[in-house]
C-alpha positions as CSV (number, residue, x, y, z in Angstrom):
1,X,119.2,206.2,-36.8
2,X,120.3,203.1,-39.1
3,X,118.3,202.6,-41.3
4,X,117.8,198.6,-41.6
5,X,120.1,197.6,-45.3
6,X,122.7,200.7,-44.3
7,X,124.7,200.6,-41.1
8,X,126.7,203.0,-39.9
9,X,130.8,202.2,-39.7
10,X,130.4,201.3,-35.8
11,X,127.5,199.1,-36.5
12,X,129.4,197.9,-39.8
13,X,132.6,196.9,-37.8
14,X,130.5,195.2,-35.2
15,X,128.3,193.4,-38.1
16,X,132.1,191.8,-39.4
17,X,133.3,191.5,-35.9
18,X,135.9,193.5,-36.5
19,X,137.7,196.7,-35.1
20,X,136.0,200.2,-36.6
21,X,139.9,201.1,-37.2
22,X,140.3,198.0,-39.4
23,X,136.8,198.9,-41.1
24,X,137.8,202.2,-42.1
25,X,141.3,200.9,-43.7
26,X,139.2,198.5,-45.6
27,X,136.9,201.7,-46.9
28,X,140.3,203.7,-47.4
29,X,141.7,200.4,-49.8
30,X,138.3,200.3,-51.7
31,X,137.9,196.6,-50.7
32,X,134.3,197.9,-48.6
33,X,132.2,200.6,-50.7
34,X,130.4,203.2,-48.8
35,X,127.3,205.1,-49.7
36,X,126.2,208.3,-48.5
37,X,122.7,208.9,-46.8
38,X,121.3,211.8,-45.1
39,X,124.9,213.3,-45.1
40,X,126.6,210.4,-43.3
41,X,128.7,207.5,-44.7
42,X,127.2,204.5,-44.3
43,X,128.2,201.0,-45.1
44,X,125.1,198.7,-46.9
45,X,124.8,195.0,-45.7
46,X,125.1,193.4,-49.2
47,X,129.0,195.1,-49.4
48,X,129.7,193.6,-46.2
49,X,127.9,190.0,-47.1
50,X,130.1,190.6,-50.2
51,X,133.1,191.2,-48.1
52,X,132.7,187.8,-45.9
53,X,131.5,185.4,-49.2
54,X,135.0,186.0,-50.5
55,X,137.4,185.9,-47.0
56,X,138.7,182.3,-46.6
57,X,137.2,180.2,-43.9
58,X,139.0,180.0,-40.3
């Protein structure tokens, strides 16, 4: 049902390798934007290649 450049939170989470939980407090802070498709919040890949270009390296 994704469609390839919008992922669903579950898909988004595992995508970061991150819990959904922790996913969701990032959309709640604004750091992740969503978009809405066909209804459902969905998270794109450039937001979340945004997201990991500006974390600090482990």
């Amino acid at each position: 049902m994704d469609e390839p450049e919008l992922l669903l939170p579950e898909k988004a989470a595992a995508y970061l390798g991150i819990p959904e939980l922790t996913l969701h407090q990032l959309i709640a802070a604004g750091t992740i934007r969503t978009v809405f498709y066909r209804g459902v919040a969905r998270v794109a890949v450039y937001e979340l290649n945004r997201y990991l270009a500006h974390q600090p390296a482990s």
